[in-house]
TIBA-861814 format. One line per field, with one value per residue: residue number from 1; residue in three letters; chain; x, y, z of N, C-alpha, C in turn. Coordinates in steps of 0.1 Angstrom, whole numbers, plus 5000, padded with zeros to 4 digits. Example, Ala and Ser with C-alpha at 12.3 -4.5 7.8 and 13.67 -1.06 7.14 Angstrom:
BEGIN
resi (1, 2) $
resn (ALA, SER) $
chain (A, A) $
nc1 (5132, 5128) $
nc2 (4943, 4978) $
nc3 (5078, 5071) $
cac1 (5123, 5137) $
cac2 (4955, 4989) $
cac3 (5078, 5071) $
cc1 (5132, 5129) $
cc2 (4967, 5000) $
cc3 (5078, 5079) $
END
This chain:
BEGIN
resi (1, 2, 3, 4, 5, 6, 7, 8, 9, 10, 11, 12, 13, 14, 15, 16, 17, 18, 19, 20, 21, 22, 23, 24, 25, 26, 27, 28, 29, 30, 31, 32, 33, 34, 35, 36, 37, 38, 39, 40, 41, 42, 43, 44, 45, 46, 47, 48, 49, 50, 51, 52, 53, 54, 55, 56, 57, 58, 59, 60, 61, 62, 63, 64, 65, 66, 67, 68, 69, 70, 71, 72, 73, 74, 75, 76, 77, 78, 79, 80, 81, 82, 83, 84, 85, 86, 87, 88, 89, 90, 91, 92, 93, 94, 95, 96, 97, 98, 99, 100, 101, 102, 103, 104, 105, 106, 107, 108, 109, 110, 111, 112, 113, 114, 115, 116, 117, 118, 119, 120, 121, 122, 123, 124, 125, 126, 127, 128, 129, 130, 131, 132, 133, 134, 135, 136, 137, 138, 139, 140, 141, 142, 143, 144, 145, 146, 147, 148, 149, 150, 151, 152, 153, 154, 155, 156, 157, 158, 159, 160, 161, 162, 163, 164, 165, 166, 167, 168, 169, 170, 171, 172, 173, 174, 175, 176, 177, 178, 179, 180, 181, 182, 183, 184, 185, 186, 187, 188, 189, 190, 191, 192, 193, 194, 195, 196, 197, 198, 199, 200) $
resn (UNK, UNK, UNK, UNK, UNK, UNK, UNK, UNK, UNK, UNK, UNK, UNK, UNK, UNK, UNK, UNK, UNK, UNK, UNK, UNK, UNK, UNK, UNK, UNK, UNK, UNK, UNK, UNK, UNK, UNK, UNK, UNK, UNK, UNK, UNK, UNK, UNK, UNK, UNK, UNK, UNK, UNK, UNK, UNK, UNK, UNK, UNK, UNK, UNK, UNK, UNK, UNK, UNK, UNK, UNK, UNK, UNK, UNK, UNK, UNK, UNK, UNK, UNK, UNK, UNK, UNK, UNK, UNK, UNK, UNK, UNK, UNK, UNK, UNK, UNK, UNK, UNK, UNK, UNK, UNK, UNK, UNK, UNK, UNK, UNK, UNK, UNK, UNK, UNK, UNK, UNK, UNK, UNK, UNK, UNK, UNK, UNK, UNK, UNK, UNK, UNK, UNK, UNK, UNK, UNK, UNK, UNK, UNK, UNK, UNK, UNK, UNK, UNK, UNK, UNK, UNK, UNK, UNK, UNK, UNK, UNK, UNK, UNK, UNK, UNK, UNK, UNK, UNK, UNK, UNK, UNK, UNK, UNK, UNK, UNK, UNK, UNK, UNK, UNK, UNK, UNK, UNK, UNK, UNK, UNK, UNK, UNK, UNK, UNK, UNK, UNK, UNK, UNK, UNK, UNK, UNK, UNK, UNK, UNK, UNK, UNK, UNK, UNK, UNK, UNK, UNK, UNK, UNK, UNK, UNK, UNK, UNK, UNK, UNK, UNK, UNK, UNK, UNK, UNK, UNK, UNK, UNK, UNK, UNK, UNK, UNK, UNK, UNK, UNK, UNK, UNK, UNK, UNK, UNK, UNK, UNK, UNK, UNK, UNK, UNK) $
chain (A, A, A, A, A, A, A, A, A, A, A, A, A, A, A, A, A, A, A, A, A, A, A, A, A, A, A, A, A, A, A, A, A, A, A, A, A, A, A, A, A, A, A, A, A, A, A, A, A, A, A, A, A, A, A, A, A, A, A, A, A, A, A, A, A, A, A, A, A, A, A, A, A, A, A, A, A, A, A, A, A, A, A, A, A, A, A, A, A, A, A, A, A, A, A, A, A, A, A, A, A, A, A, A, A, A, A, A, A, A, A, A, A, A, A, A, A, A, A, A, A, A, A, A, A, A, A, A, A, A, A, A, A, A, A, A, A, A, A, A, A, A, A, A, A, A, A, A, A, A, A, A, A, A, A, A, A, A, A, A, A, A, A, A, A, A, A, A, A, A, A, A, A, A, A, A, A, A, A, A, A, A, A, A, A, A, A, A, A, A, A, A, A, A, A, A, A, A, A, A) $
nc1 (5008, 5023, 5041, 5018, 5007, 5032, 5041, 5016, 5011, 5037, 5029, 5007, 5010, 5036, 5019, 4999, 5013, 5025, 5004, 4991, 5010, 5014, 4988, 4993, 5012, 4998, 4976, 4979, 4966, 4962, 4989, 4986, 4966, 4980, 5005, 5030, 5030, 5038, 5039, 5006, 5004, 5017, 5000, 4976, 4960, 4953, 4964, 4966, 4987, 5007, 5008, 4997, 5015, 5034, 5023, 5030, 5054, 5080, 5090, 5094, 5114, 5122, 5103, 5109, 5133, 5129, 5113, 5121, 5144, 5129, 5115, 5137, 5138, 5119, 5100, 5113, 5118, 5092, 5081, 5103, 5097, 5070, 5030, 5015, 5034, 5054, 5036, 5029, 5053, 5056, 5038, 5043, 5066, 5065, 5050, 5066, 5090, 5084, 5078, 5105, 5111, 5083, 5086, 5110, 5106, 5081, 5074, 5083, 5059, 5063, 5073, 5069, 5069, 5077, 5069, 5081, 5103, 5113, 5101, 5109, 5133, 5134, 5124, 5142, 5167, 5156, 5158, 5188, 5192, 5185, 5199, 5234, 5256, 5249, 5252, 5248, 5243, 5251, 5244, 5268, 5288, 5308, 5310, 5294, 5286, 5291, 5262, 5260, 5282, 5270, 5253, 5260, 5276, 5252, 5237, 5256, 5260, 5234, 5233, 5249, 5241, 5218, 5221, 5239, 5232, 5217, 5198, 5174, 5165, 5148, 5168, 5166, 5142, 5148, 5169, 5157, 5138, 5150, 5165, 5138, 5135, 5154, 5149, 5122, 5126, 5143, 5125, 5103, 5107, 5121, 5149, 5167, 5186, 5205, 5208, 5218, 5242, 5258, 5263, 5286) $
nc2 (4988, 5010, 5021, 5017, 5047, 5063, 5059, 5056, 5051, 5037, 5011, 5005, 4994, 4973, 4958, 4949, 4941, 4914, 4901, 4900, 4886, 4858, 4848, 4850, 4825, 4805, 4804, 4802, 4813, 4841, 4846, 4854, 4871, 4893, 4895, 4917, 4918, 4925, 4924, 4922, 4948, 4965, 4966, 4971, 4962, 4945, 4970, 4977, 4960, 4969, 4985, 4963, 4943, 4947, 4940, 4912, 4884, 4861, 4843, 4828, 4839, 4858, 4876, 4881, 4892, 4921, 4931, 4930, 4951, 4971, 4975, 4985, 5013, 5026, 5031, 5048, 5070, 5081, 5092, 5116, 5126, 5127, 5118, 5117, 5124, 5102, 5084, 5088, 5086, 5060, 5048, 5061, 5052, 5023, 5026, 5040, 5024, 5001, 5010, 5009, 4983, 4975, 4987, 4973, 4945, 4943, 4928, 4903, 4877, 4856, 4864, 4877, 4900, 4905, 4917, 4939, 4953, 4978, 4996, 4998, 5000, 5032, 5038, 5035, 5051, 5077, 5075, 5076, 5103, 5121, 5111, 5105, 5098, 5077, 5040, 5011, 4978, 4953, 4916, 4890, 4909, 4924, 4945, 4981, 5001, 5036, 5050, 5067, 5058, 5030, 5036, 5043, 5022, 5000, 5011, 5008, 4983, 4972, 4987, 4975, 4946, 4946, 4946, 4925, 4902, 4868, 4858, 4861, 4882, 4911, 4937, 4965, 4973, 4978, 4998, 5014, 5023, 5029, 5057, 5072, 5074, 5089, 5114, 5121, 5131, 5149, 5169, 5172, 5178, 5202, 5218, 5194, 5186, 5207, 5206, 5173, 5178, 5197, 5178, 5170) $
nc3 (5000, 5009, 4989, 4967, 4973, 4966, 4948, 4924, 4896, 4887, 4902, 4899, 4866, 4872, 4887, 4870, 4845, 4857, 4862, 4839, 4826, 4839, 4834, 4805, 4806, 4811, 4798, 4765, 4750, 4748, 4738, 4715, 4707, 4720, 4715, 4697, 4663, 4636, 4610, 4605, 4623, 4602, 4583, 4593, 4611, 4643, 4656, 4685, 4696, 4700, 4721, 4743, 4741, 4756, 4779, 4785, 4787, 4780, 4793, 4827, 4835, 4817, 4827, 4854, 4850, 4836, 4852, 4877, 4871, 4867, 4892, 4904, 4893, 4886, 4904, 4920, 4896, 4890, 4915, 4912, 4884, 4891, 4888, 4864, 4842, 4842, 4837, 4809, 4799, 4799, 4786, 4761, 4752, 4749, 4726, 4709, 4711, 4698, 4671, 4654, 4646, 4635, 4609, 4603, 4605, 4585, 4563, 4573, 4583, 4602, 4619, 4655, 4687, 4718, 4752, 4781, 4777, 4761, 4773, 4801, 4792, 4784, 4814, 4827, 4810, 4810, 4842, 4845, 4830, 4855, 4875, 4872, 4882, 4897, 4910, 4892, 4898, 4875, 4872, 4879, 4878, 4903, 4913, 4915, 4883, 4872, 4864, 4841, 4827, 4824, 4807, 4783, 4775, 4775, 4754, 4727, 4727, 4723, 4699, 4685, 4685, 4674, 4648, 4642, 4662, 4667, 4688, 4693, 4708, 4707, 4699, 4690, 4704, 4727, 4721, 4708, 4730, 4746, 4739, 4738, 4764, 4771, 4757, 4755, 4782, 4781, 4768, 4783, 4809, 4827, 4824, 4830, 4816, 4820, 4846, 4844, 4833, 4848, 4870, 4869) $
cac1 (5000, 5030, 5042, 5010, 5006, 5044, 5041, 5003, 5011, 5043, 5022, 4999, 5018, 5038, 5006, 4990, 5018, 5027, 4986, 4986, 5022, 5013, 4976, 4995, 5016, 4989, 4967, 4988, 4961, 4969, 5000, 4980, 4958, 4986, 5020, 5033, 5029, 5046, 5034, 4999, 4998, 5018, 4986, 4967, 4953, 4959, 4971, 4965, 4992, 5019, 5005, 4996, 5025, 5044, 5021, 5032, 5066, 5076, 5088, 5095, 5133, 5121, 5094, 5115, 5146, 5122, 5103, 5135, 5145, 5114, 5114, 5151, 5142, 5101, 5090, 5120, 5114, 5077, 5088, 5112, 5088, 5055, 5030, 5009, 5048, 5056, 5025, 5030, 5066, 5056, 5028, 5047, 5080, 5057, 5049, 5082, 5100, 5082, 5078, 5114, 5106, 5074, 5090, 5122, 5098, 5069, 5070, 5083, 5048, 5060, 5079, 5064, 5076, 5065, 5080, 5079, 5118, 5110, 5096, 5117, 5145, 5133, 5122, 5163, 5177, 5152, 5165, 5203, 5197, 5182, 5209, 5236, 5265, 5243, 5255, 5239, 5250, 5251, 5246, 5278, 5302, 5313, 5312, 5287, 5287, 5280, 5249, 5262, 5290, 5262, 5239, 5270, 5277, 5245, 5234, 5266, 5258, 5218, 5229, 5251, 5233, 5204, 5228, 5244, 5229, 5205, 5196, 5158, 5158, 5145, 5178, 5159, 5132, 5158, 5178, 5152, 5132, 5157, 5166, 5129, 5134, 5165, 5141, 5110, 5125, 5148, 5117, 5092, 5112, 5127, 5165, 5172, 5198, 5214, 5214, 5230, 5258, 5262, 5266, 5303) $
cac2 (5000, 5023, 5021, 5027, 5062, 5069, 5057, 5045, 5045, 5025, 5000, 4995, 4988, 4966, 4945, 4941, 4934, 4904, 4896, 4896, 4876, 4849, 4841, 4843, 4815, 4796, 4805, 4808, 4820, 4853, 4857, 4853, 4882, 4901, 4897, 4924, 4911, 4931, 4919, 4926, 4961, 4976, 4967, 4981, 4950, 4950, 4982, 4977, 4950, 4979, 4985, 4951, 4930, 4955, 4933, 4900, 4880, 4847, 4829, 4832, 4843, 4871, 4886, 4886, 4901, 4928, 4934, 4935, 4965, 4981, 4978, 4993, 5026, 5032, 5036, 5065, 5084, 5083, 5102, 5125, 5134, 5130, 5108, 5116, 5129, 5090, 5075, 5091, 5084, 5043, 5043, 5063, 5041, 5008, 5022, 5045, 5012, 4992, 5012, 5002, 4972, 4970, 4988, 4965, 4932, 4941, 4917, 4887, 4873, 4848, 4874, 4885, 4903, 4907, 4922, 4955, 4958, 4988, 5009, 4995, 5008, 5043, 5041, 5033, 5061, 5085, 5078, 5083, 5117, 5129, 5107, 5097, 5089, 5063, 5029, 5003, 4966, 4943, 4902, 4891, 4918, 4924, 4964, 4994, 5008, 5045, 5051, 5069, 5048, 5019, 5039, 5044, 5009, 4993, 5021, 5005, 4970, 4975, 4992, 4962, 4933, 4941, 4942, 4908, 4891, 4863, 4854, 4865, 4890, 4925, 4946, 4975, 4977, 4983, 5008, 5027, 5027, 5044, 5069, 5077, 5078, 5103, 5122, 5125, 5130, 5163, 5178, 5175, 5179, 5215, 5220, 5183, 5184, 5215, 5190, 5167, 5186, 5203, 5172, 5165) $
cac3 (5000, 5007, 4974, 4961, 4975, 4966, 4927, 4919, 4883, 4885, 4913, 4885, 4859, 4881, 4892, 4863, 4842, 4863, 4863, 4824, 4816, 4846, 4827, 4793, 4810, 4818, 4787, 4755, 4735, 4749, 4728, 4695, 4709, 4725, 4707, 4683, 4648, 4628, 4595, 4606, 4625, 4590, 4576, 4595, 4618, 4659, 4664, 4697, 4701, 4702, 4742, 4746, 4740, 4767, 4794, 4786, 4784, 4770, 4805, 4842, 4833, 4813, 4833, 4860, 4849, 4834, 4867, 4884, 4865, 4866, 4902, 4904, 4891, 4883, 4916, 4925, 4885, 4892, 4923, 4907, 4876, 4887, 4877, 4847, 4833, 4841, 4830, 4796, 4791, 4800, 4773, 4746, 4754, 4749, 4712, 4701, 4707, 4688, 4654, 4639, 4647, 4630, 4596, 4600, 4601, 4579, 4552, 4574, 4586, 4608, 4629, 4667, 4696, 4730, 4764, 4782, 4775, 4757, 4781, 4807, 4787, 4788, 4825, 4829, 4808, 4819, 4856, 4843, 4832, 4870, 4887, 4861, 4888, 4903, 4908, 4888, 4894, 4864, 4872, 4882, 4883, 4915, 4918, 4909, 4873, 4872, 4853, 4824, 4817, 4817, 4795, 4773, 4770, 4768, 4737, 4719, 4729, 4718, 4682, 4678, 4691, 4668, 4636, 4645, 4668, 4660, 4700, 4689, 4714, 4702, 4705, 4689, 4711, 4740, 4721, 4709, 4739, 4761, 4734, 4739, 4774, 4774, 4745, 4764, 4794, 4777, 4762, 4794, 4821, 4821, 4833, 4836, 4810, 4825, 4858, 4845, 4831, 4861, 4878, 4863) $
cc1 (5009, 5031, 5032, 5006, 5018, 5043, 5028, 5006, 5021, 5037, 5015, 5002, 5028, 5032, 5002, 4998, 5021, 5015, 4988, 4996, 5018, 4997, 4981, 5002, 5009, 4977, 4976, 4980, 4959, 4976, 4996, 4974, 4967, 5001, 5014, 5035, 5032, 5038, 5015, 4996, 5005, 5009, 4977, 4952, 4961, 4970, 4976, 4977, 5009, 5015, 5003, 5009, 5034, 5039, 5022, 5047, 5066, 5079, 5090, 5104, 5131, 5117, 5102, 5128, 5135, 5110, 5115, 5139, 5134, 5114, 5121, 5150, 5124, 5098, 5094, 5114, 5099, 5078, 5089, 5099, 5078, 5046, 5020, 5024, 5051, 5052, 5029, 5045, 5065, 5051, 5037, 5061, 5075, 5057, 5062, 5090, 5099, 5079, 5092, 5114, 5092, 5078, 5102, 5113, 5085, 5068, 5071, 5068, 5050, 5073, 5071, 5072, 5068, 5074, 5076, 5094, 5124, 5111, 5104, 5134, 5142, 5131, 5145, 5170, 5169, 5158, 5177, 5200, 5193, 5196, 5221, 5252, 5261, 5248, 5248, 5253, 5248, 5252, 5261, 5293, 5299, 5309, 5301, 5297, 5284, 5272, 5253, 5268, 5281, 5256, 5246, 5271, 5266, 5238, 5245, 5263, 5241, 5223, 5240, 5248, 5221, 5212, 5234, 5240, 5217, 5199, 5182, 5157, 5158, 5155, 5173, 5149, 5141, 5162, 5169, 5139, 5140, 5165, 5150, 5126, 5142, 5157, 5127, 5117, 5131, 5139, 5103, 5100, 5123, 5140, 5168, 5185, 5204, 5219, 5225, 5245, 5263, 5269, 5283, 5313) $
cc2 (5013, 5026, 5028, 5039, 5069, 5068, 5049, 5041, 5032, 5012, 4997, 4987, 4980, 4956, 4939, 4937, 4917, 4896, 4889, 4886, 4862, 4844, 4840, 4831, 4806, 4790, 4809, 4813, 4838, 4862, 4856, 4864, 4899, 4905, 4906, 4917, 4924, 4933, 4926, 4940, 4972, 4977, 4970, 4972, 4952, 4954, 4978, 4969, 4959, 4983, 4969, 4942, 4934, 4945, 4917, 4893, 4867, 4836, 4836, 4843, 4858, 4883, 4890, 4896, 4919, 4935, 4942, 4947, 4972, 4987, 4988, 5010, 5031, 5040, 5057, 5073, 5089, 5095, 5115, 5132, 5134, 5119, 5107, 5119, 5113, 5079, 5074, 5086, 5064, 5044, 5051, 5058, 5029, 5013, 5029, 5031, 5001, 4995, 5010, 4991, 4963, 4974, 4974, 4944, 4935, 4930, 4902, 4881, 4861, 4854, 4878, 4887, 4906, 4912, 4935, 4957, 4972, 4999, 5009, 5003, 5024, 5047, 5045, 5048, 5074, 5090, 5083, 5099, 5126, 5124, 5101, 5090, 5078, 5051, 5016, 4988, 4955, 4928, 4901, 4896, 4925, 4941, 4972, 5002, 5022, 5048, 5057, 5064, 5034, 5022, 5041, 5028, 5000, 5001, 5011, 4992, 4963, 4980, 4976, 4947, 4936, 4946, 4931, 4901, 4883, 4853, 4855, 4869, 4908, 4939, 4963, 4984, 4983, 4995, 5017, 5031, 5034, 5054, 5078, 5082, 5093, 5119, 5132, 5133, 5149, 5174, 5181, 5178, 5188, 5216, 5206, 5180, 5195, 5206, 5182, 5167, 5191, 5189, 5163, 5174) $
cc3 (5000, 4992, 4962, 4959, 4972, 4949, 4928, 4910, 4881, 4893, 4904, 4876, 4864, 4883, 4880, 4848, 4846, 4864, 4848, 4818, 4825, 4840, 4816, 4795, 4807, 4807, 4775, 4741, 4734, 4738, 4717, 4696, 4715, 4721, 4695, 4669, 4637, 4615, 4592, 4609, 4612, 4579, 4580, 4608, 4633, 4660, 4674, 4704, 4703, 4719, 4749, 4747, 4749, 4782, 4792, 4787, 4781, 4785, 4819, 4840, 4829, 4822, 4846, 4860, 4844, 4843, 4876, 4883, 4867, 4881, 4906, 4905, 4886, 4897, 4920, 4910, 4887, 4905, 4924, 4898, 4874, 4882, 4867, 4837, 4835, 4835, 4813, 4793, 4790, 4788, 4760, 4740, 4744, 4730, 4707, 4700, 4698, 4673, 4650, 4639, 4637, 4614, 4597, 4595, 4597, 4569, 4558, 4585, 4599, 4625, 4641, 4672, 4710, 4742, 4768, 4782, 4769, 4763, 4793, 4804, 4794, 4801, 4828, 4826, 4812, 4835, 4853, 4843, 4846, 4884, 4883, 4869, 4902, 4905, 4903, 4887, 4884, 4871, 4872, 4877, 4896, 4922, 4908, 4896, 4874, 4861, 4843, 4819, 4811, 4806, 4782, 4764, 4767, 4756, 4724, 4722, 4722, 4701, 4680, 4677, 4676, 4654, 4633, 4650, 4664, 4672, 4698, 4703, 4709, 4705, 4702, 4691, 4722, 4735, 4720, 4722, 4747, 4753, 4736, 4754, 4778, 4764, 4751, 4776, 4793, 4778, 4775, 4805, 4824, 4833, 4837, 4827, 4815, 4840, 4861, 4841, 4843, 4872, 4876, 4864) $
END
C-alpha cells in the first residue's frame, strides 16, 4: 500500500503486468491476441498490440529480469517526475519502441515480439539523466557501474546486438526505447539536462 501512494502509476503497471504475463503463461492464446505482429499492424490490423504485447513476456526468466528492473528505478522516476509525466513516458516508450521494429519486420509474417523491454529501457535512461552517477550493478560483476557509463555501453551494445545478433531478442526495442526515454524526458522535464551537466 505504501508504494502505492508513493508511485500509483508504476504500482499498476507493476501488478497488472505480472497479472497479464502469469495468465498468458497459463493460457497461451493470449499471445495470438497480445504479441506484436509486425506483418499485421503495418497493415493496419491489431494496432493495439503495440500497448499490449508490453504486458506480457515469454517465460519466468524474462518477466523477472524485466520486473527486476522496473522495480530498480520506476518507483524513484515516478517520484522525481511525477506521475501523469511517468504514466506518459511508459505508454509512449511501449509504442516509440516498437515502430522500427514493425518497419524492419513488415513483410516477414511469421515474425512477433512481446516484452515491456521497451519501456523499461526508457524508464532506465530517463532515471540516468536525474541521477547519472548512480550505481547500477550488472549480474555478476562484482562492483557498481555509474549510470552513464552503463547507459554508454548498453546504447553501443543495443545498436550492435540488433545488427548481429540472432539470439531472437529484440535489440531495437531496448535501444530505441531508452533513446525515447532520454528524448522524452529532455523535452518534458525542464533544466534536467542543465542538471545533468552540472553534475560533472
Amino acid at each position: 500500500m505504501e508504494y502505492f501512494n508513493i508511485a500509483p502509476v508504476a504500482s499498476l503497471i507493476f501488478v497488472f503486468t505480472i497479472i497479464t504475463s502469469l495468465y498468458a503463461f497459463y493460457d497461451h492464446s493470449v499471445y495470438g491476441k497480445f504479441m506484436l505482429h509486425p506483418y499485421s499492424v503495418s497493415r493496419g490490423h491489431k494496432v493495439w498490440t503495440v500497448i499490449t504485447s508490453g504486458l506480457i513476456h515469454a517465460d519466468w526468466m524474462h518477466l523477472f529480469f524485466n520486473m527486476f528492473t522496473f522495480v530498480a528505478f520506476a518507483f524513484t522516476l515516478e517520484r522525481l517526475m511525477g506521475s501523469f509525466l511517468f504514466g506518459l513516458l511508459y505508454i509512449l516508450a511501449l509504442i516509440l519502441s516498437d515502430v522500427p521494429t514493425i518497419f524492419k519486420y513488415k513483410e516477414n509474417f511469421n515474425y512477433n515480439s512481446l516484452g515491456a523491454s521497451g519501456a523499461i529501457s526508457a524508464v532506465l535512461f530517463s532515471f540516468i539523466l536525474y541521477s547519472p552517477k548512480s550505481g547500477i550493478r550488472i549480474l555478476f560483476i562484482p562492483f557498481d557501474i555509474p549510470a552513464y557509463i552503463f547507459g554508454i555501453l548498453y546504447l553501443v551494445y543495443c545498436y550492435y546486438a540488433s545488427r548481429n545478433s540472432r539470439d531472437g531478442i529484440n535489440h531495437d526495442a531496448h535501444f530505441f526505447g531508452a533513446l525515447t526515454g532520454l528524448i522524452f524526458t529532455i523535452i518534458f522535464v525542464p533544466g534536467i539536462l542543465q542538471n545533468f551537466i552540472a553534475m560533472f
